[in-house]
ZAMARGU-4260 file (C-alpha; in steps of 0.2 Angstrom, whole numbers, plus 5000, padded with zeros to 4 digits):
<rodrens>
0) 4948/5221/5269 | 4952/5203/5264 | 4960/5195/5254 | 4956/5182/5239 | 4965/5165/5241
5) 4973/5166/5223 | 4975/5184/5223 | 4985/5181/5240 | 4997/5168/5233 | 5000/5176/5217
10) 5019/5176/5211 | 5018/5195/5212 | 5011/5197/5232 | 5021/5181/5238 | 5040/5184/5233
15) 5049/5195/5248 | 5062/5201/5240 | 5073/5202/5226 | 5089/5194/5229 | 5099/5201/5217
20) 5097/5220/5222 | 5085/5217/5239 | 5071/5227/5231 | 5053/5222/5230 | 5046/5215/5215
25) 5034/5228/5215 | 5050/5239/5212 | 5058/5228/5201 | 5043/5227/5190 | 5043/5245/5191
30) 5061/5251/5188 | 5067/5236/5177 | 5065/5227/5162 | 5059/5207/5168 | 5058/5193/5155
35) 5047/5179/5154 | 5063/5171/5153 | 5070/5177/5169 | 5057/5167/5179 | 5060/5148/5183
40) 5049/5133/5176 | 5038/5134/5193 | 5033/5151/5193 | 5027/5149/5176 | 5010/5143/5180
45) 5007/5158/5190 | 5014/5171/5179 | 5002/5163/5166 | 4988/5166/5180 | 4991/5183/5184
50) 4995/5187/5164 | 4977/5181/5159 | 4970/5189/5173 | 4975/5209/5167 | 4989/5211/5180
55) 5003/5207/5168 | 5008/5208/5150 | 5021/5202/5139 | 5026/5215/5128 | 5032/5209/5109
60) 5049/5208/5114 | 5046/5197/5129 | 5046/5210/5146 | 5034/5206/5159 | 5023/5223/5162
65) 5013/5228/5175 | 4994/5232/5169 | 4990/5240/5184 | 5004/5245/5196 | 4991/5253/5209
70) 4980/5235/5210 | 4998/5223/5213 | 5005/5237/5225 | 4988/5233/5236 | 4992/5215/5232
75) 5007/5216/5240 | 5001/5226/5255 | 4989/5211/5257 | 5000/5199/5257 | 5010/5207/5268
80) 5000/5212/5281 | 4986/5201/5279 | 4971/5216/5279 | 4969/5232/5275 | 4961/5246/5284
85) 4949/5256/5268 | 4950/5275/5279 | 4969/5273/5283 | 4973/5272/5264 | 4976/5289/5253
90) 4960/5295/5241 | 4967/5288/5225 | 4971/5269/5233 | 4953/5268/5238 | 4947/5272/5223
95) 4954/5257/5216 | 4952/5244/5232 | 4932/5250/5229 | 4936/5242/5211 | 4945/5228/5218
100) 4930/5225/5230 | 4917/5225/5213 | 4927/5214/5206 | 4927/5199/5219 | 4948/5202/5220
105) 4946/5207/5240 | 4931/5205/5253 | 4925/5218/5265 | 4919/5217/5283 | 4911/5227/5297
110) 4918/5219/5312 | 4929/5229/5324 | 4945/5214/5324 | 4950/5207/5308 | 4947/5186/5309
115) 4968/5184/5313 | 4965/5198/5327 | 4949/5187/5334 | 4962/5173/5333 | 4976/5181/5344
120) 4962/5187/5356 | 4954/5169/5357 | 4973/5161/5360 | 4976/5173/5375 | 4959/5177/5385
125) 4945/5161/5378 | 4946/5142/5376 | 4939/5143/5360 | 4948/5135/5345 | 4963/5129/5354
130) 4968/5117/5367 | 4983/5128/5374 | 4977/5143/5376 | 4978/5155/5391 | 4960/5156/5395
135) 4964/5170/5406 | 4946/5179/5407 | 4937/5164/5410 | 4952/5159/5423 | 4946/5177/5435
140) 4925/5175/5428 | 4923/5158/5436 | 4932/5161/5453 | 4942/5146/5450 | 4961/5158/5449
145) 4973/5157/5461 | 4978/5170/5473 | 4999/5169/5469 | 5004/5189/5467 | 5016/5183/5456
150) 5003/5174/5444 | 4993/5187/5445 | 5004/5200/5440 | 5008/5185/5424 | 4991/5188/5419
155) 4989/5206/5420 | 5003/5208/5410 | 4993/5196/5397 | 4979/5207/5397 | 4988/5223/5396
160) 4998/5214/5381 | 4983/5209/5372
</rodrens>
């Protein structure tokens, strides 16, 4: 699953880290009270986003809640990793990345590799898309390879690393 650009850079999936007590924001959101207040003039914008699109609310006496913990849990996960696998999620998570999905918040897809994983392959064993790349299969398909041990062994271990 995939990602939304917006939903991918939201204030929420994007911080790392909270610096005062290195926790996520998921947590922080979670376990403490946040203010409107507490974010900086920047971050406004965003937290306006995400506030008018049901992930947030500001209660009347000015904390920033979560809506949905579930939905910006799985934001962050994006975020974070990039994709998610639906089958290796628990029951309940699912539920709601089907919901996310109906919504337009994340795309599926039925290849095999994931589109940074067809990158990483591309880079290492094709031409394709770079100028720099390895191109080690078409290096042994064409013949053209040469017959150093030592080069050889090089490539294997590309192969075996890919």
């Amino acid at each position: 699953m995939r990602r939304q650009q917006w939903f991918l850079n939201s204030i929420l999936a994007d911080r790392k880290k909270d610096i005062e007590n290195r926790q996520t924001v998921f947590w922080t959101f979670a376990n403490k009270k946040v203010l409107k207040s507490d974010f900086e003039d920047y971050q406004l914008p965003y937290l306006e986003r995400v506030i008018a699109d049901g992930f947030l609310q500001v209660n009347d006496m000015g904390v920033v809640e979560m809506v949905d913990p579930v939905k910006i849990f799985i934001a962050g996960k994006v975020r974070e990793n990039g994709d998610i696998s639906y089958w290796h999620v628990a029951e309940p998570f699912r539920k709601v990345l089907d919901r996310l999905i109906a919504e337009g918040l994340l795309e599926v897809s039925d290849k095999l590799f994931t589109r940074d994983e067809v990158s990483y392959l591309n880079f290492h064993l094709n031409m394709k898309g770079v100028s720099n790349s390895k191109d080690v299969r078409n290096k042994y398909m064409h013949g053209s390879y040469e017959q150093d041990a030592k080069n050889q062994q090089v490539d294997y271990l590309y192969f075996l690393r890919t």
